[in-house]
C-alpha positions, 0 to 999 in steps of 0.5 A, a space after each residue: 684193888 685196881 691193876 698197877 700199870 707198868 709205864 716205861 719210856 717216859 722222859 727224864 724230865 716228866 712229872 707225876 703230874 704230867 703222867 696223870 694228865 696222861 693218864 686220866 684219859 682213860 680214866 681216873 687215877 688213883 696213883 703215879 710213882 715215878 722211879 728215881 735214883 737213890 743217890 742222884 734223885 734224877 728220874 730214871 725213865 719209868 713208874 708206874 700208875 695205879 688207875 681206879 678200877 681194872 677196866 679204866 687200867 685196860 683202857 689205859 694199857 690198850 690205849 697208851 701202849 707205843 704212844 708218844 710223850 716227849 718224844 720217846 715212846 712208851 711202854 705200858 703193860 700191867 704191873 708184875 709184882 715183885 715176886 713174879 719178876 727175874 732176879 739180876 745178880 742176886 742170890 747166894 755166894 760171896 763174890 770176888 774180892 778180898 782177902 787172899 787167906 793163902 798169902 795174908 793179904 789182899 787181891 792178887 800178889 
């Protein structure tokens, strides 16, 4: 299994056929996934890239890496799997909110 690159900065605008374009650079391309938002569909600035072999992915991360699309600058590295990357607000605990139990109703008086 070839590395997964990580891509950031890209334009809101971009294709993942723009982002293979780029890509195929270095070498070939084996898959774009571009992040959307779930609810609005609008691309949200990253994706990643999985190219056909390891070395054709390192020549794509040294290569690519500060280089310019759209006016922005990117940001390419090797991919961290999910397990590997820090967690945000997750975890244990119920939160705020709810139920006030001592006075039977909600929020604070």
């Amino acid at each position: 299994m070839a590395k997964r690159i990580y891509v950031g900065g890209l334009p809101y605008s971009v294709t993942e056929t723009d982002v293979a374009n780029l890509f195929s650079a270095a070498g070939g391309v084996k898959e774009v996934t571009l992040v959307t938002d779930k609810y609005t569909g609008q691309a949200r600035g990253f994706g990643f890239v999985e190219m056909n072999s390891d070395g054709e992915a390192d020549q794509a991360i040294a290569t690519l890496n500060g280089a310019q699309m759209g006016g922005r600058t990117l940001t390419v590295n090797e991919a961290r799997p999910r397990d590997d990357r820090p967690r945000g607000f997750g975890g244990g605990g119920s939160g705020g909110g709810g139920r006030d139990r001592d006075r039977g109703g909600f929020g604070r008086y």
